[in-house]
Each structure stands twice: as C-alpha cells, then as structure tokens.
C-alpha positions in Angstrom: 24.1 39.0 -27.0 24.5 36.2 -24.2 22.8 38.3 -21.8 19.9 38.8 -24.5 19.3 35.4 -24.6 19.3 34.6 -20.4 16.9 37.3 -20.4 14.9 36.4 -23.3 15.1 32.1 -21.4 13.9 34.3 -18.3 11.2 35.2 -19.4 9.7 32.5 -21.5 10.1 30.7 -18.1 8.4 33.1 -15.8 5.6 33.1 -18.7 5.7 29.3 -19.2 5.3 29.1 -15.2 2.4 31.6 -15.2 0.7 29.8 -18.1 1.1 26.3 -15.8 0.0 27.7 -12.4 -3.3 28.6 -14.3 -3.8 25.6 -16.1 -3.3 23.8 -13.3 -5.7 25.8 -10.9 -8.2 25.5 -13.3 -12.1 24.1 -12.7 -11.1 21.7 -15.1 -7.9 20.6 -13.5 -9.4 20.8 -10.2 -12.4 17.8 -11.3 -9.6 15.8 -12.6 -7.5 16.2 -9.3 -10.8 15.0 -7.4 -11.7 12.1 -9.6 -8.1 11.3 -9.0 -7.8 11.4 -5.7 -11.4 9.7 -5.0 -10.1 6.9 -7.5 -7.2 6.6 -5.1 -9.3 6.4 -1.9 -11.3 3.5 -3.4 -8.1 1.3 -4.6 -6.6 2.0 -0.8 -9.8 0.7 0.2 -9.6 -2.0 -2.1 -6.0 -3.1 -1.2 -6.9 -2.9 2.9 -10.0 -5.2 2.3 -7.8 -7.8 0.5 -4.7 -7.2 3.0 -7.4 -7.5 5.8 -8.5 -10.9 4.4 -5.1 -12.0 4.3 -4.6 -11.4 7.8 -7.2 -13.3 8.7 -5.8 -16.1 6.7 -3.1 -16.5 8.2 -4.0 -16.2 11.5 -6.3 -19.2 11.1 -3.3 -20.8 9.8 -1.2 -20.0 12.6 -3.8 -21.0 15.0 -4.5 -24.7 12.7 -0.6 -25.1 13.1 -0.4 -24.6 16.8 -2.9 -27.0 17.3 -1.4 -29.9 15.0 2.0 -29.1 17.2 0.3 -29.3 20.7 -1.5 -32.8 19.6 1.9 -34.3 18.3 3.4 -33.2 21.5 1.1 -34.6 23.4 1.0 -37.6 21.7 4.8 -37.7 21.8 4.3 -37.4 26.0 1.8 -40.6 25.6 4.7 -42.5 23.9 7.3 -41.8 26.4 5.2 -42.6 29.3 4.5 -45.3 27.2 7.9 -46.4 26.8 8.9 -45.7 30.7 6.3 -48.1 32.2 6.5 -50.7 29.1 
C-alpha cells in the first residue's frame, strides 16, 4: 500500500511540474515577466538618479566644509602671528 501511495505522490508531482513549466512558459506569463522586468529597469533607474543626486550633495558638502576649515585655519595662523609679534 505504502508503495501505492509514493507512486501515486510521484506522479501527481511529475504532472503538477509539467502543468507549471507550461503555465509558466506561456505568452501570457512571458508579457507579465516583461512588464516585470521593464518595471524593474525603470525603479533601478529611479533609485540611481536619486542616489546620483545624493552624491552630488554631499560632495558640495564636503567641499563647503573644507573650505570653512582652511579659513579658520588660516585665521587661527593670523592669531598666532598675531600673538608672537604683539
């Protein structure tokens, strides 16, 4: 009886399987795989334009920063050569 019942498991699966390759090599399937994909392709291109524009972000920040830290350093130079000949 067991071995009924593996057999009969068997094949339902092999049948189930065939049934699935089918459905999913379809025309049908195939359009939603492609609207899929292309959906996909345009929120990658989404999510580079805003990581892109981050980028840029902070690199102006970086850059602003750089500057404020050179002209305090500078201006710390002025006070201790200040200081030295005062």
């Amino acid at each position: 009886m067991n071995v009924y019942k593996n057999l009969a498991l068997f094949a339902g699966g092999v049948l189930f399987g065939s049934a699935g390759i089918k459905l999913l090599s379809s025309k049908d399937a195939k359009q939603v795989y492609t609207h899929t994909t292309a959906a996909a392709l345009r929120m990658k291109e989404s999510v580079m334009s805003t990581v892109t524009s981050v980028q840029e972000n902070a690199a102006d920040i970086l850059a602003a920063a750089k500057d404020i830290n050179e002209k305090r350093a500078q201006e710390e130079e002025k006070a201790a050569a200040g200081e030295e000949n005062g």
